[in-house]
C-alpha positions, 0 to 999 in steps of 0.5 A: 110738065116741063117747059123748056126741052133742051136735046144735043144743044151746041153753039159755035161761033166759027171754029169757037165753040160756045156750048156743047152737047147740052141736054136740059129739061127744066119743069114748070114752076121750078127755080133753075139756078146756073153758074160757071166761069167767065167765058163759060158760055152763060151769056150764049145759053141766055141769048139761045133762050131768048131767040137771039141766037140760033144753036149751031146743032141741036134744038130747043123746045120751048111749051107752047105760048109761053112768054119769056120775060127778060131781066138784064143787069141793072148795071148796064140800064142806062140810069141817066135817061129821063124817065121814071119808075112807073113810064120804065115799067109801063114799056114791059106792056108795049106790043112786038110792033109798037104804032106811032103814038101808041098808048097804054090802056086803063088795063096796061096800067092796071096791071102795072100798079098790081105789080109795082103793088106785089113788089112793093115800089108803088111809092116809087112811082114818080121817081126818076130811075137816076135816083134809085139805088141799086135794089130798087132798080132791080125790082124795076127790072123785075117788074118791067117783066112781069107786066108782059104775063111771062110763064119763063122768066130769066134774070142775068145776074139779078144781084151783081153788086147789091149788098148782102141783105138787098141780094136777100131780098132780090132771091127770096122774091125770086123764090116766091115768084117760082110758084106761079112762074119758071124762074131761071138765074144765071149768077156768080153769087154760089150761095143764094143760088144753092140756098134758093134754087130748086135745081143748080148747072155748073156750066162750062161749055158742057154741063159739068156738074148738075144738083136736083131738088 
């Protein structure tokens, strides 16, 4: 069973092209791991994903109700607003159209111990997210998402800048998680990705190299 089906996909912006002619099927529950340069088109192929960016030619299938949940880096959270851990993961529950004073029920917040729990960071409920070292805020993000139930979860570079043995960490939570739910990286990091995942993309513009499980 495949969740997401990608035929003939390309994305130009004006006469620049983006992606070009990529086909991808990726299964269900599989750990899918991309890498490529700079200026390769990553970032395009994430936002095609997510619905932030139309292909220019070509389609994207996605299976029917599944929820994509989204990582960014940590890197680009803004760690000076004022909240802390267990409000930032709490705003994985919010609905699309959020009401004027909205709340969280007892199920919301349920929910949100049962994972802060599997990943270990419940003792760092209270904390504000400033005070969290880079490992810790990555689990955050990570939780935030897995609040929302999502059956496809794609992390941007989920270890940038974290030390040899958080990164470690960081990917063997990923791989864990890849027995329930489709986990898709895009990362620089060669190693963990060849280490960890069950299928690697090499991409630049193209598909140019591709390891199956």
């Amino acid at each position: 069973m495949y969740d997401i089906d990608i035929e003939d996909l390309s994305v130009y912006y004006g006469s620049v092209c983006a992606l070009k002619n990529i086909n991808l099927k990726v299964k269900s529950q599989k750990f899918l791991g991309i890498t490529g340069p700079n200026g390769g088109g990553k970032t395009t192929f994430i936002k095609v994903l997510l619905g932030l960016l139309k292909p220019t030619r070509g389609s994207v299938f996605i299976k029917r109700d599944s929820v994509i949940g989204y990582v960014p880096q940590y890197v680009f959270f803004d760690r000076r607003f004022p909240i802390d851990v267990l409000d930032t993961i709490l705003m994985g529950r919010l609905p699309n159209k959020i009401r004027l004073f909205q709340g969280f029920s007892v199920e919301d917040k349920k929910c949100v111990q049962e994972v802060m729990e599997y990943l270990r960071i419940r003792d760092l409920s209270n904390r504000q997210i400033g005070q969290l070292s880079g490992g810790q805020m990555q689990k955050v993000l990570i939780a935030r998402a897995l609040v929302s139930d999502p059956k496809i979860l794609v992390l941007d570079e989920p270890a940038a800048s974290l030390d040899s043995s958080t990164k470690k960490e960081i990917y063997e939570m990923l791989h864990k998680l890849s027995k329930d739910k489709t986990i898709i990286v895009v990362s620089h990091d060669m190693e963990e990705i060849f280490s960890y995942a069950d299928n690697v993309i090499f991409l630049n513009k193209t598909i140019q190299h591709y390891k199956n499980e």
